[in-house]
C-alpha positions as a Markdown table, in Angstrom:
| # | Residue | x | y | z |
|---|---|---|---|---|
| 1 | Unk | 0.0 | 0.0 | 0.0 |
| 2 | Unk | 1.4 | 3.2 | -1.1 |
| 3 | Unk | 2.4 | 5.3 | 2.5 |
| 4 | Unk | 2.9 | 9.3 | 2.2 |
| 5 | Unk | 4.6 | 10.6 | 4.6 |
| 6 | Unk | 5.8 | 13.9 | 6.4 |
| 7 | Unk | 9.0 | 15.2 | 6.2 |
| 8 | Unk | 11.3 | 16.1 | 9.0 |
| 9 | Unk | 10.1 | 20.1 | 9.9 |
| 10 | Unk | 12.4 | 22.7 | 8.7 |
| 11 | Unk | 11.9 | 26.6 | 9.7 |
| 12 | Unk | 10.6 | 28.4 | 7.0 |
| 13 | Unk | 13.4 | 30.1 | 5.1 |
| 14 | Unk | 14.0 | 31.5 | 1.2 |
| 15 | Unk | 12.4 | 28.1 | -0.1 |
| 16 | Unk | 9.1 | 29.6 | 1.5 |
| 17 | Unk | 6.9 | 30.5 | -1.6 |
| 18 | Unk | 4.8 | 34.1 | -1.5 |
| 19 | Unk | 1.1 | 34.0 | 0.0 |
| 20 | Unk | -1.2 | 36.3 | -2.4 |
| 21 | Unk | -3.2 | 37.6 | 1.3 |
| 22 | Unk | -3.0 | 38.1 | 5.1 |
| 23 | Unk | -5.3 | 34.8 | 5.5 |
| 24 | Unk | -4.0 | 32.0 | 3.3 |
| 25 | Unk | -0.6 | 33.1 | 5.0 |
| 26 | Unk | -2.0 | 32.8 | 8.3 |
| 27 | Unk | -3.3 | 29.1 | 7.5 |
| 28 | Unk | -0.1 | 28.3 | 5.5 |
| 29 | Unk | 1.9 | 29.2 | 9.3 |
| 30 | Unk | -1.0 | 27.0 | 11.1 |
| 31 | Unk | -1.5 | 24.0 | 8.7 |
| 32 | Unk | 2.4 | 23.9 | 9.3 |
| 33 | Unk | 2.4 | 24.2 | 12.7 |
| 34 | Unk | -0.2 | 21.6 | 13.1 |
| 35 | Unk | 2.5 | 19.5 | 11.1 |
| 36 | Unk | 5.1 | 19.5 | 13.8 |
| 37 | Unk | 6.4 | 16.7 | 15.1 |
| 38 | Unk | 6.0 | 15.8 | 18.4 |
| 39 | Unk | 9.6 | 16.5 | 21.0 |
| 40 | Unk | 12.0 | 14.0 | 21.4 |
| 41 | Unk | 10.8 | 13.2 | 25.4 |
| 42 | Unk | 7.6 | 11.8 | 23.1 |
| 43 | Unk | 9.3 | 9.7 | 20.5 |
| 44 | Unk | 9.4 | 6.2 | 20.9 |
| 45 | Unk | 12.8 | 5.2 | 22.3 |
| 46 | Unk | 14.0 | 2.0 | 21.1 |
| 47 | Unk | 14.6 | -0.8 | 22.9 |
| 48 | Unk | 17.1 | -1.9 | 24.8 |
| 49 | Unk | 20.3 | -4.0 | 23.0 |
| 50 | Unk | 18.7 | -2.7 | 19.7 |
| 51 | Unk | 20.3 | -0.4 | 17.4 |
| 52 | Unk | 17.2 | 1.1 | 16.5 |
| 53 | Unk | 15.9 | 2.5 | 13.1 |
| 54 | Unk | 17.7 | 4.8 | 10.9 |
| 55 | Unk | 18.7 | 8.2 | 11.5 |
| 56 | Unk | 15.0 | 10.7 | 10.5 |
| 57 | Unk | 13.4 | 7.7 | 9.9 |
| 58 | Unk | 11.4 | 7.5 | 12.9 |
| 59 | Unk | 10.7 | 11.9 | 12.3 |
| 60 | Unk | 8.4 | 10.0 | 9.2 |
| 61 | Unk | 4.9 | 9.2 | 9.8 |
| 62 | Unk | 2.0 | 8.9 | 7.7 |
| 63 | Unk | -0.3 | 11.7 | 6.8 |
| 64 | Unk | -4.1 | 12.2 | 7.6 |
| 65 | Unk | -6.1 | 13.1 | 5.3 |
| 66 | Unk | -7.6 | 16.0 | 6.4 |
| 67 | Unk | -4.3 | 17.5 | 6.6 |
| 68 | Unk | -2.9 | 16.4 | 2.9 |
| 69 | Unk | -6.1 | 17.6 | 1.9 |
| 70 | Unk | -6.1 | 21.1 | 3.3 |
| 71 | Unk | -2.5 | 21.6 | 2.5 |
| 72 | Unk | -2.9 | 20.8 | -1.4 |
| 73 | Unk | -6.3 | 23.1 | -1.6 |
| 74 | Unk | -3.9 | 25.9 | -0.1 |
| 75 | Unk | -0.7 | 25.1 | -2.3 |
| 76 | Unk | -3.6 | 25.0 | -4.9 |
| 77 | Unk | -4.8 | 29.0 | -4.2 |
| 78 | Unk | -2.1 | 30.0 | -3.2 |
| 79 | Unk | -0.8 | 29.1 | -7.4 |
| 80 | Unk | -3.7 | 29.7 | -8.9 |
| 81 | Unk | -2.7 | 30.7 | -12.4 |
| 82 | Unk | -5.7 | 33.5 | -13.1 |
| 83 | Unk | -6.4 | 33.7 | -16.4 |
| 84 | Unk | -5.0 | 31.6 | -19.3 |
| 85 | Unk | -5.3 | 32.7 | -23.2 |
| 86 | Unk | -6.0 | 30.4 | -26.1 |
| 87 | Unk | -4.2 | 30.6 | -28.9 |
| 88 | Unk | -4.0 | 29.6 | -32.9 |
| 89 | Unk | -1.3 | 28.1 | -34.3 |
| 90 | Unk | 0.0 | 31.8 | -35.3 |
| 91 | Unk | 0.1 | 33.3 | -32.0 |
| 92 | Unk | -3.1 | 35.0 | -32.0 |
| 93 | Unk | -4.9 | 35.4 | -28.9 |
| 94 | Unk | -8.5 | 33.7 | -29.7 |
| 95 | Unk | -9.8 | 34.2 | -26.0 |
| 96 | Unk | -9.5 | 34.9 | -22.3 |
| 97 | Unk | -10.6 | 32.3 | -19.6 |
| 98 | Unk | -10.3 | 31.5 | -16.3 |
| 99 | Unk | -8.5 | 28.0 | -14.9 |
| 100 | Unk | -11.1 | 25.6 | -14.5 |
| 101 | Unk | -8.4 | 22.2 | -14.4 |
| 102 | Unk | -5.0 | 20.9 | -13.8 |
| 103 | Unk | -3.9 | 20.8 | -16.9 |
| 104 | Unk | -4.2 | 25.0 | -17.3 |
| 105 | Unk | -2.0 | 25.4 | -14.3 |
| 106 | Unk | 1.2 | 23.9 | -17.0 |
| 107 | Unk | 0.2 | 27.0 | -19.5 |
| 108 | Unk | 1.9 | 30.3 | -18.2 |
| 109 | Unk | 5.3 | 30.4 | -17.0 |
| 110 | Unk | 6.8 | 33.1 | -15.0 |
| 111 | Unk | 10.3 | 34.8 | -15.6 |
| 112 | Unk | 12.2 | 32.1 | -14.5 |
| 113 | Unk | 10.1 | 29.4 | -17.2 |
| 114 | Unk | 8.4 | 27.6 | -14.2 |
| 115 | Unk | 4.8 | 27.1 | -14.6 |
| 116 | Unk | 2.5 | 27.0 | -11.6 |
| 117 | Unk | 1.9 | 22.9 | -11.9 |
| 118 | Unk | 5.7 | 23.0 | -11.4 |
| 119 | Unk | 5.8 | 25.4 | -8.2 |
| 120 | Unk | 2.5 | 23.2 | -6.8 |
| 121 | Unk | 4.7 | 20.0 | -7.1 |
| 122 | Unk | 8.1 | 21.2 | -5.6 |
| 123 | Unk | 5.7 | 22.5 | -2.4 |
| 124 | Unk | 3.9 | 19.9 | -2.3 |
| 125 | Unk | 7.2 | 16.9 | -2.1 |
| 126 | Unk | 9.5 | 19.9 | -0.1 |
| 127 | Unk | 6.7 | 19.2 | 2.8 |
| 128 | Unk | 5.8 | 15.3 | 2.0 |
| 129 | Unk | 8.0 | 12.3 | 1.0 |
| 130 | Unk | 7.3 | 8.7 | 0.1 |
| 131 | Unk | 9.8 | 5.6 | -0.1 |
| 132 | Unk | 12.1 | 5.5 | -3.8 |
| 133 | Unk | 10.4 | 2.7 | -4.7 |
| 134 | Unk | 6.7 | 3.9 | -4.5 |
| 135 | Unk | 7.8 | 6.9 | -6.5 |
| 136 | Unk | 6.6 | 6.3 | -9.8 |
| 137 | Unk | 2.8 | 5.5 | -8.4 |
| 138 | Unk | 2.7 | 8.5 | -6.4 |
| 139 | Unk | 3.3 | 10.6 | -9.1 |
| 140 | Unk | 0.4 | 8.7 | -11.2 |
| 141 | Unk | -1.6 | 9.1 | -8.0 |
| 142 | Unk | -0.8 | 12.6 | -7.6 |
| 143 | Unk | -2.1 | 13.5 | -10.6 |
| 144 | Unk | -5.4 | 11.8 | -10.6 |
| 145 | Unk | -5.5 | 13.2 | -7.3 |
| 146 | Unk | -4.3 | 16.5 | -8.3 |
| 147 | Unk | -7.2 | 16.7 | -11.3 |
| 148 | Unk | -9.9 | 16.4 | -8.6 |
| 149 | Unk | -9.3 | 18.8 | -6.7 |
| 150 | Unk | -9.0 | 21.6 | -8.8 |
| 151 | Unk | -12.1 | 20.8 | -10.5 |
| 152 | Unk | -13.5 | 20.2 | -6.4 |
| 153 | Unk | -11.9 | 23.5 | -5.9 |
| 154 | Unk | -14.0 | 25.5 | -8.9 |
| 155 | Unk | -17.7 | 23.9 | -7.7 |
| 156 | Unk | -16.4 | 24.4 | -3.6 |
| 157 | Unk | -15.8 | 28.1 | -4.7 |
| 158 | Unk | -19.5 | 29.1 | -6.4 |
| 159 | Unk | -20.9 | 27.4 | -2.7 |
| 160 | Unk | -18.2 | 29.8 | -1.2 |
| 161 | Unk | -19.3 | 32.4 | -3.1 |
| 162 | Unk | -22.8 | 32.1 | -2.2 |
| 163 | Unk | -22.1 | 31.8 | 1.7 |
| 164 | Unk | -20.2 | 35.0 | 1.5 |
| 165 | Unk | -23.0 | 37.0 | -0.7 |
| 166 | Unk | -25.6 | 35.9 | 2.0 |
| 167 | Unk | -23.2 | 37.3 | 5.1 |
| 168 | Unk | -22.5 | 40.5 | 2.9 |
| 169 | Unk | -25.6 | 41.5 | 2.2 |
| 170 | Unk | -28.5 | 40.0 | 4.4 |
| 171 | Unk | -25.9 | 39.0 | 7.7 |
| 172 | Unk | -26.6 | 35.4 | 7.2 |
| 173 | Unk | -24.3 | 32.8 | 8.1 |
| 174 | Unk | -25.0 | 29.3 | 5.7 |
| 175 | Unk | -23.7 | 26.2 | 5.1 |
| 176 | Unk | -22.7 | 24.3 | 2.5 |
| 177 | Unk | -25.3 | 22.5 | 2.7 |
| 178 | Unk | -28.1 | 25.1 | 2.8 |
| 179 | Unk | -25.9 | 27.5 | 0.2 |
| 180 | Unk | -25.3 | 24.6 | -2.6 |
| 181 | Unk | -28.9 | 24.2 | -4.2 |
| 182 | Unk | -29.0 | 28.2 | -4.3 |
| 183 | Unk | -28.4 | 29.9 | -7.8 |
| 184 | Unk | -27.4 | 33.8 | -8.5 |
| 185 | Unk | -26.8 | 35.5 | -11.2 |
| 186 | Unk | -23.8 | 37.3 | -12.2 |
| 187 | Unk | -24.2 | 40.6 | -10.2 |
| 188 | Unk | -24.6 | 38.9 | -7.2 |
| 189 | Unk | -21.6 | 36.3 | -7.2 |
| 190 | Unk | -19.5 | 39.3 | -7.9 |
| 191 | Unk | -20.6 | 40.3 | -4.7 |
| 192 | Unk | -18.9 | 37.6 | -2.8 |
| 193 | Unk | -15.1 | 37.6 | -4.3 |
| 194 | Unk | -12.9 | 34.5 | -3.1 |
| 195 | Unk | -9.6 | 35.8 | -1.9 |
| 196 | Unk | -7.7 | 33.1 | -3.8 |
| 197 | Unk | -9.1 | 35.6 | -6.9 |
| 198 | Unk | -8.0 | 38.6 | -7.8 |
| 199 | Unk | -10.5 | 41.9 | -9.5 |
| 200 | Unk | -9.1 | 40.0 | -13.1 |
| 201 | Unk | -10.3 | 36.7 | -13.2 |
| 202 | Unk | -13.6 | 37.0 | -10.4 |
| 203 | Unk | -15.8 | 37.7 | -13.4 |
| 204 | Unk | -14.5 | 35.4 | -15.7 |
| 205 | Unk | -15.1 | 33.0 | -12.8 |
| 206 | Unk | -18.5 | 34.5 | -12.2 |
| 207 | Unk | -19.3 | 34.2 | -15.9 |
| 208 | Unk | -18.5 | 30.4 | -16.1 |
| 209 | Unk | -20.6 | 29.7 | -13.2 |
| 210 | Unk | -23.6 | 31.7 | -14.9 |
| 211 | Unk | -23.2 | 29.4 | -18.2 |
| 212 | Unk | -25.8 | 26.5 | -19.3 |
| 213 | Unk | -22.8 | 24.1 | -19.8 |
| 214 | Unk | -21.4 | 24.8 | -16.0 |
| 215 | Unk | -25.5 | 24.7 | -14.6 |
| 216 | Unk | -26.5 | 21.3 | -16.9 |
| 217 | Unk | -23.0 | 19.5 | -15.1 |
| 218 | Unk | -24.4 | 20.9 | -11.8 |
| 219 | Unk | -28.0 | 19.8 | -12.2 |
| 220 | Unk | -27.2 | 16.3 | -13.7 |
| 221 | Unk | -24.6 | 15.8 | -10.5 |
| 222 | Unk | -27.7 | 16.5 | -8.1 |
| 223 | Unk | -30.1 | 14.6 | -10.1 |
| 224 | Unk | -27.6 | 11.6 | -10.0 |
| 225 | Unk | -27.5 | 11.9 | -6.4 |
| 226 | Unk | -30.5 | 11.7 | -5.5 |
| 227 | Unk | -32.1 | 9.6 | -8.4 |
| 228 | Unk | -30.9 | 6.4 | -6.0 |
| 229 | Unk | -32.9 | 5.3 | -3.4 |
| 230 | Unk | -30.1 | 3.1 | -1.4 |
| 231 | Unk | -26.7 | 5.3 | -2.6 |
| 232 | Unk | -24.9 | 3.0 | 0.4 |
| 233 | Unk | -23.6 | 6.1 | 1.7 |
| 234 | Unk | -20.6 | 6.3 | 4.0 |
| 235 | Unk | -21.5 | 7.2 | 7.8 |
| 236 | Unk | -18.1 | 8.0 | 8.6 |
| 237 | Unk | -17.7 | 11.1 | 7.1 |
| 238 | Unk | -15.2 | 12.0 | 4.8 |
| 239 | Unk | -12.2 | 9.6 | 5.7 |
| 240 | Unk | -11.7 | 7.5 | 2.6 |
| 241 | Unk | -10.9 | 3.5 | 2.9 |
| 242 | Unk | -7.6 | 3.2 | 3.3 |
| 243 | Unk | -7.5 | 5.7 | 6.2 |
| 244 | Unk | -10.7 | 4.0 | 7.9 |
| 245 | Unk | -8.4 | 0.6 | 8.0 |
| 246 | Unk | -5.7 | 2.7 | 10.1 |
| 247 | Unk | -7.2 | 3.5 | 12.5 |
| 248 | Unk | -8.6 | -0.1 | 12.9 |
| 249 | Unk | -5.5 | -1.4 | 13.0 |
| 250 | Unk | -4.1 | 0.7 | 15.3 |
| 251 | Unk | -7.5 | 1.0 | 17.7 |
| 252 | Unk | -8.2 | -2.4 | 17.4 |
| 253 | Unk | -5.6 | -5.0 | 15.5 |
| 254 | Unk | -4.7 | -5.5 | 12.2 |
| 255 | Unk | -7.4 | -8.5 | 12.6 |
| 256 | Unk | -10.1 | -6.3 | 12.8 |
| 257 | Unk | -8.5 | -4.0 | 9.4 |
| 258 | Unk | -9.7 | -6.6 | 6.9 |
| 259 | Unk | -11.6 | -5.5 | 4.0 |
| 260 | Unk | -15.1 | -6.9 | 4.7 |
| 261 | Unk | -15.0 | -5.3 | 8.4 |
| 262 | Unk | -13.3 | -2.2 | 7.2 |
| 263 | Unk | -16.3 | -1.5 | 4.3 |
| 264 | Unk | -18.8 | -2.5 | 7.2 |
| 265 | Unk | -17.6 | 0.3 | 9.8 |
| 266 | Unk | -17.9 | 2.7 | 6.9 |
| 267 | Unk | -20.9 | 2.1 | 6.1 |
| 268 | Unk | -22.0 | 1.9 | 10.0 |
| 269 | Unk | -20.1 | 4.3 | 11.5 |
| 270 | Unk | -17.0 | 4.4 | 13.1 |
| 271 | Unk | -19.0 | 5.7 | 16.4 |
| 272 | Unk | -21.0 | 2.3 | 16.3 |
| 273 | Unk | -18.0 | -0.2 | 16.5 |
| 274 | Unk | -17.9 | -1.9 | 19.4 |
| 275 | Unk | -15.8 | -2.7 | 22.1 |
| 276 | Unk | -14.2 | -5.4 | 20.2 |
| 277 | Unk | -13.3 | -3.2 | 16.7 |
| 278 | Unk | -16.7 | -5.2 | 15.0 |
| 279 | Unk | -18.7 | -2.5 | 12.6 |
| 280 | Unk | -22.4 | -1.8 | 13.7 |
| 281 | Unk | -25.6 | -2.6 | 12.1 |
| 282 | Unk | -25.2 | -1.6 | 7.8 |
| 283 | Unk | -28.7 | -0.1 | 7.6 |
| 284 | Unk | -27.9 | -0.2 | 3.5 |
| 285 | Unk | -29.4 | -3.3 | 1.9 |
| 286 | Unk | -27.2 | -2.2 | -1.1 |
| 287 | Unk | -23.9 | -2.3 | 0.8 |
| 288 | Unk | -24.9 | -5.2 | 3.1 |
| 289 | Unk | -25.4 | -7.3 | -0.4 |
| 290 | Unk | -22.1 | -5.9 | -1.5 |
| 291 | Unk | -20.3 | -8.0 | 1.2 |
| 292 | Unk | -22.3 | -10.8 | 0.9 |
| 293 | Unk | -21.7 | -11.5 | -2.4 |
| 294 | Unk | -18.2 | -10.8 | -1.9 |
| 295 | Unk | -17.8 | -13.5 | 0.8 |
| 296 | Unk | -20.0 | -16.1 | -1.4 |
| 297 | Unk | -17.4 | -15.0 | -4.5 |
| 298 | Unk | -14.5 | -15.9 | -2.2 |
| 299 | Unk | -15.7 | -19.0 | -0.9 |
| 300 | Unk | -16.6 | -20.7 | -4.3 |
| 301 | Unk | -13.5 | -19.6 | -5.3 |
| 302 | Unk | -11.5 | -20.9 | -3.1 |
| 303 | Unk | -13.5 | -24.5 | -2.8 |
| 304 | Unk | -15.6 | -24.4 | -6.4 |
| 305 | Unk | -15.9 | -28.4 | -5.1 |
| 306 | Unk | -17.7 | -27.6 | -2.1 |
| 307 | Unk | -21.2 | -26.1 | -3.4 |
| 308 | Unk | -23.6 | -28.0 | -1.8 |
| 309 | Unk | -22.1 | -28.3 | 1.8 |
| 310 | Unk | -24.0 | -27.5 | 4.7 |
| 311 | Unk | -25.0 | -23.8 | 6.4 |
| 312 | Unk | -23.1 | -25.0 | 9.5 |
| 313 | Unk | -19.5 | -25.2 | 7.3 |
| 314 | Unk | -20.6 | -22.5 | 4.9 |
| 315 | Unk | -20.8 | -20.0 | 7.9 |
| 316 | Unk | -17.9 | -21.0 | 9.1 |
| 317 | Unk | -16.1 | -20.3 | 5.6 |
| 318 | Unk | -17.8 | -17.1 | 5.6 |
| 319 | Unk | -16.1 | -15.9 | 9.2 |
| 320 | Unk | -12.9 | -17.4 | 7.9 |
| 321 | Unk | -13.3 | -15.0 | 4.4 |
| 322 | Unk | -13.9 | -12.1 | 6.7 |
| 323 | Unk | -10.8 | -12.2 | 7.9 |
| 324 | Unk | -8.9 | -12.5 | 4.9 |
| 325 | Unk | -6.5 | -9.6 | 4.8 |
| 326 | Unk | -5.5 | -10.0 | 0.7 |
| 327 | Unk | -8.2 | -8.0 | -1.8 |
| 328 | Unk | -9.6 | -11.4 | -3.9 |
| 329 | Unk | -9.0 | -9.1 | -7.0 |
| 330 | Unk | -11.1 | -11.5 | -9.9 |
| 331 | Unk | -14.5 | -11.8 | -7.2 |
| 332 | Unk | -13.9 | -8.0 | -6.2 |
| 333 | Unk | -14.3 | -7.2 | -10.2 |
| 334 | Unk | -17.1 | -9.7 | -10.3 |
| 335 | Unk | -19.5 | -8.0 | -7.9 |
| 336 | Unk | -18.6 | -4.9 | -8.7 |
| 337 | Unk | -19.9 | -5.1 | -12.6 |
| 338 | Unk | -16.2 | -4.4 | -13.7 |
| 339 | Unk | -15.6 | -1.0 | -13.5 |
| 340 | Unk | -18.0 | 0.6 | -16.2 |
| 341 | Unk | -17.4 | 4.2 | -14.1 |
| 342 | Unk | -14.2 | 3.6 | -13.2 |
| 343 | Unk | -15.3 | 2.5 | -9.3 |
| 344 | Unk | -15.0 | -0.9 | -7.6 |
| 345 | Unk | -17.7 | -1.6 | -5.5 |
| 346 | Unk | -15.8 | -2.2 | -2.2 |
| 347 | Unk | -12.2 | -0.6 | -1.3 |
| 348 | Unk | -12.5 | 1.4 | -4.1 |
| 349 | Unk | -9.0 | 4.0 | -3.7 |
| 350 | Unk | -7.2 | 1.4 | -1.3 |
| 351 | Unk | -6.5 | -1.0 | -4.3 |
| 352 | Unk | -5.5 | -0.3 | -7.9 |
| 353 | Unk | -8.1 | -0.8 | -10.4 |
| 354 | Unk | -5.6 | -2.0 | -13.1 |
| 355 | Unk | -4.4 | -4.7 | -11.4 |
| 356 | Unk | -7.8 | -5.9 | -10.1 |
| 357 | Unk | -8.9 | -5.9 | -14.1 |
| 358 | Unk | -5.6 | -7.4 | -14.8 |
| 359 | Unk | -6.3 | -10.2 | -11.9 |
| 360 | Unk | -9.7 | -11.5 | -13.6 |
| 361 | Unk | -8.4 | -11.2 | -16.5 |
| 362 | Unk | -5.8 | -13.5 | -16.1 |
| 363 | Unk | -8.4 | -16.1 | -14.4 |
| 364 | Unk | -11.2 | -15.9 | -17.0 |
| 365 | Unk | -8.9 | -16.2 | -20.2 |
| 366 | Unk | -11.2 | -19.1 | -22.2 |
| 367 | Unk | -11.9 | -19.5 | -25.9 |
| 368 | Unk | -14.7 | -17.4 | -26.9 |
| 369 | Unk | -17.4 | -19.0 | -29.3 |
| 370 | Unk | -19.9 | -15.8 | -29.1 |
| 371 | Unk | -21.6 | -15.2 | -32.4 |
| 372 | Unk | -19.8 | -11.6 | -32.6 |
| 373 | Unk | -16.3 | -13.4 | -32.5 |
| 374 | Unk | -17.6 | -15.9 | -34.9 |
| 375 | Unk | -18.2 | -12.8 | -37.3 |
| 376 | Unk | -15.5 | -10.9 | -37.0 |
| 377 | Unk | -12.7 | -14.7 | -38.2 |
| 378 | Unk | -15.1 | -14.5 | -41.1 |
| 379 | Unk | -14.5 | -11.0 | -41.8 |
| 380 | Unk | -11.1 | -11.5 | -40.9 |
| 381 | Unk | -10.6 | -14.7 | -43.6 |
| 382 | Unk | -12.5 | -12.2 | -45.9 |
| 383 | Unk | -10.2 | -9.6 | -46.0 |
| 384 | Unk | -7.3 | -11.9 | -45.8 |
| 385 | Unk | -8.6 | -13.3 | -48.9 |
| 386 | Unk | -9.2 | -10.1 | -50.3 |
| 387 | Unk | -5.9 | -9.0 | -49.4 |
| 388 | Unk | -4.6 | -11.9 | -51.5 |
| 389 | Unk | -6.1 | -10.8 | -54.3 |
| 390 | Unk | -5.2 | -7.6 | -54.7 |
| 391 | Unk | -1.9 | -8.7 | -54.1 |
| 392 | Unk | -1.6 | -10.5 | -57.2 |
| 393 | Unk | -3.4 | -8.4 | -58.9 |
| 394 | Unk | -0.5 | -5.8 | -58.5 |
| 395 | Unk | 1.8 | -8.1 | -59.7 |
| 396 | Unk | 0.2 | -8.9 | -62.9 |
| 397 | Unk | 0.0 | -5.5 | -63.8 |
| 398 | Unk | 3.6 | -4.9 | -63.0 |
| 399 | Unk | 4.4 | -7.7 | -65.2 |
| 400 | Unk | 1.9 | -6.5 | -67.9 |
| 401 | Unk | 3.4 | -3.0 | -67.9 |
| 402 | Unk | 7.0 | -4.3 | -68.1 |
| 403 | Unk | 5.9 | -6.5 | -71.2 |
| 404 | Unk | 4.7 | -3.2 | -73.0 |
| 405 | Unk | 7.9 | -1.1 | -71.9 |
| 406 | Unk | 10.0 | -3.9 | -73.8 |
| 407 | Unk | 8.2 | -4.5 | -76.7 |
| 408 | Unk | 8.2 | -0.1 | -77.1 |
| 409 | Unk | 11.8 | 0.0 | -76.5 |
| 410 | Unk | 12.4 | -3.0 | -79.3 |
| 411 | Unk | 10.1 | -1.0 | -82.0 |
């Protein structure tokens, strides 16, 4: 499992970037304050005859989320690039528009050629590190991550925006909640200016929000939410899986961190565990069918003799596949549909996606004799066939034309 972690704290010095207001440099100073490590009287000593590990290694610990999470959305304002200009190929300027995604942040460069993707990045691995070898796939998950939460950071704003309209003018104090189903037009979201914008790009920003394509995206999200009538919603609040199976394992045991019992508490609630580290009562018939057919899948996979054995020795196959700690990558891609949005059904975010596809894909390989593959070697022998043809064809012609060249050059 990929582990980010914190590095050692240095004092802020000339690798410090600039803060665009009095605030985000306020929260910059706190969210790094709040990333201190704890003093040396509080460290874990090592014990005794051991050499203990190596030198800063035990400064490294892994990072909440809440904290990776509000110190990207600051890196992120604190870069934000403004306004970007589209181009032809000749140079000319075809428009002006705000940065709605990652990608715009690579656009401008500064005096020095360095783009604000490149000044996010160097912040953002100056304050975290991960292990050499994990490198490559926390760069790939950097950047999915990365791509999120701009475009988070875009819809978060407008609901911002709306909250600060409502205490500017009428002295009313919202929340997200209350302020995200409310629309205003453009007069009125200039009203409430982000800080992270300056006077150029707020009603660029304001325009976008006031645009059919920005309000049919923001309608069909609502209407997808709420068009399910058992969404299996998490009642944990916003810690995602792997962070859930943390603090299990360090609460409870790494026993109690397996995937089935992990997916239960987040769907329970971690205030409902009990004494013991067991999740609560899953109120959602769609998540509680979830596990089950994940520990059915597991079972027949692992005895595909043993189908008609009896409820006594199937439940005691089912506590055994509970605690399974290893993701059972072909039955998770099995229940889950495959992954026609991209999602896995359980764990999704803790485990990669490619290699659960590559996993059942690698147990399910079998000759196919579906009518569309029966098709397509026809067409195939067709056009091999066809192919032949022409092929000789060619070289008759060739031979044809030489025949007349000599017989011109002999008269």
């Amino acid at each position: 499992m990929l582990t980010l972690m914190r590095k050692p704290h240095k004092e802020p010095g000339s690798d410090c970037r600039r803060v665009n207001s009095h605030k985000q440099r306020k929260k910059m100073h706190l969210l790094k304050k709040k990333m201190h490590l704890p003093k040396k009287s509080q460290q874990p000593q090592p014990e005794e005859g051991s050499q203990g590990p190596k030198q800063n290694w035990p400064r490294l610990c892994e990072v909440p989320r809440w904290l990776l999470n509000q110190v990207v959305g600051v890196i992120l304002k604190r870069e934000y690039p403004g306004l970007v200009e589209d181009t032809d190929r000749h140079g000319v300027v075809l428009r002006k528009r705000p940065v709605l995604e990652w990608a715009d942040y690579f656009i401008k460069e500064d005096d020095l050629r360095m783009t604000n993707a490149y000044r996010v990045l160097s912040e953002f691995w100056r304050l975290f590190e991960v292990r050499n070898e994990d490198k490559p796939e926390a760069d790939r998950v950097l950047d999915k991550y990365l791509r999120k939460r701009v475009r988070d950071m875009v819809y978060q704003g407008r609901v911002d925006s709306v909250k600060k309209y409502y205490h500017t003018k009428y002295g009313q104090t919202l929340k997200d909640k209350q302020a995200r189903p409310i629309e205003l037009e453009y007069e009125e979201y200039k009203i409430g200016q982000l800080e992270w914008c300056n006077d150029e790009v707020w009603p660029y920003i304001c325009r976008y929000w006031c645009t059919t394509e920005f309000k049919l995206k923001w309608k069909r999200g609502q209407e997808c939410r709420l068009s399910c009538e058992d969404p299996a919603q998490n009642r944990g609040g916003s810690r995602p899986f792997s962070e859930t199976q943390q603090v299990l394992a360090f609460k409870y045991g790494p026993e109690k961190a397996t995937l089935i019992n992990t997916f239960a508490v987040m769907k329970s609630g971690m205030r409902n565990v009990d004494s013991s580290g067991n999740s609560g009562l899953v109120r959602s018939c769609k998540a509680q069918k979830r596990m089950d057919d994940y520990i059915t899948g597991v079972r027949r996979a692992a005895h595909p003799e043993h189908e008609g054995e009896g409820h006594e020795e199937l439940e005691e196959e089912e506590q055994e596949q509970e605690q399974e700690q290893v993701v059972n990558g072909p039955v998770l891609y099995n229940i889950s549909g495959g992954t026609p949005h991209g999602r896995l059904a359980i764990a999704h975010g803790a485990v990669r996606a490619a290699d659960v596809r590559a996993a059942a894909k690698e147990k399910s390989v079998r000759p196919s004799n579906s009518m569309s593959f029966q098709s397509m070697a026809r067409e195939n022998a067709h056009l091999r066939r066809e192919c032949a043809r022409l092929t000789q064809e060619s070289r008759d012609n060739a031979m044809r034309q030489e025949k007349q060249q000599l017989t011109t050059d002999l008269l």
